[in-house]
C-alpha positions in Angstrom: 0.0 0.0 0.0 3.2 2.4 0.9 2.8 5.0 2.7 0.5 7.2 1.3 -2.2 4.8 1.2 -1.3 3.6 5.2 -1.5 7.2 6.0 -4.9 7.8 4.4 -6.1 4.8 5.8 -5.0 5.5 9.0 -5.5 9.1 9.4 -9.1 8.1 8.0 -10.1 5.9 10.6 -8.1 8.1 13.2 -10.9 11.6 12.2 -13.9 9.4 12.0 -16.4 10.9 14.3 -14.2 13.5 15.8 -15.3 17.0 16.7 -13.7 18.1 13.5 -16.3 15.9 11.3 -18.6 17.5 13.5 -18.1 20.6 13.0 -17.6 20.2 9.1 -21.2 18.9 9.0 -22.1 21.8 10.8 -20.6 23.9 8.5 -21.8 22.4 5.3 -25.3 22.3 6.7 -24.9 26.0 7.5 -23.9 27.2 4.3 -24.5 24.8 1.7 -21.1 25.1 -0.4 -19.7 21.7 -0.8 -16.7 22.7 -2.2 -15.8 25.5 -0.3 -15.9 23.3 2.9 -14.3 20.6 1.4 -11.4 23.4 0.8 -11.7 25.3 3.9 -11.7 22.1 6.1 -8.7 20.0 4.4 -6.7 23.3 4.1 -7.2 24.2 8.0 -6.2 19.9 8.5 -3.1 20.9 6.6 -2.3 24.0 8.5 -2.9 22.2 11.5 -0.8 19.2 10.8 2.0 20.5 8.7 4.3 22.0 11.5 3.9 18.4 13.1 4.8 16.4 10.3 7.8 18.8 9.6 8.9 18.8 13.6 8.9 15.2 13.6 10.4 14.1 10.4 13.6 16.4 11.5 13.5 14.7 15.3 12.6 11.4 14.1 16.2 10.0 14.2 16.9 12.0 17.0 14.2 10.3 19.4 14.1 7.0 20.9 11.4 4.8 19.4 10.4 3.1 22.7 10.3 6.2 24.7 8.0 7.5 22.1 5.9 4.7 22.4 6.0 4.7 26.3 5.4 7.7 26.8 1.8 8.2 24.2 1.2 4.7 26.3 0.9 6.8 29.3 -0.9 9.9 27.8 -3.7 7.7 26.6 -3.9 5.7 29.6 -3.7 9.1 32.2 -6.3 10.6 29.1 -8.7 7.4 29.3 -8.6 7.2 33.1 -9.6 10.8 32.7 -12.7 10.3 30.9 -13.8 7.3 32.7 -13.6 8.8 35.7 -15.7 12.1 34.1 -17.9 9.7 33.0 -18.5 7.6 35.7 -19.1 10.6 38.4 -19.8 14.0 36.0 -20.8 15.7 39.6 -17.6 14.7 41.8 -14.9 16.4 39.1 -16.5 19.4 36.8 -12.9 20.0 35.4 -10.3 17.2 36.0 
């Protein structure tokens, strides 16, 4: 597939159902322009995600893989705990 296909694929099933689908519903239902949002919302992705692909293709060989992985282990975890927690008592933490 290579990888422009994995990263479609990937960043595909990555967005779906995000806030940012939402809000490009939103959008097209609000002002009827297909193509304009199609524009406006894959030229804001790429504004969005160009400085990150550019930031980590020049510290790619500089960071350890493992670490990397580690560490995004313990985001999602500390990030799921999080939510579980909101979601489980909403009253008990409002913010965190």
């Amino acid at each position: 597939m290579g990888v422009f296909g994995t990263t479609v694929v990937t960043f595909f099933l990555a967005e779906m159902g995000d806030k940012t689908q939402v809000v490009t519903i939103a959008l097209a239902a609000r002002f009827h322009e297909f193509f304009g949002v199609v524009a406006g919302t894959t030229l804001g992705m790429m504004l969005a995600n160009v400085p990150v692909i550019y930031l980590g293709h020049k510290f790619a060989d500089r960071l350890p893989t493992q670490a990397v992985h580690i560490l995004a282990v313990i985001i999602f975890v500390v990030l799921g705990g999080l939510a579980l927690r909101t979601a489980l008592y909403p009253a008990a933490h409002p913010i965190f």
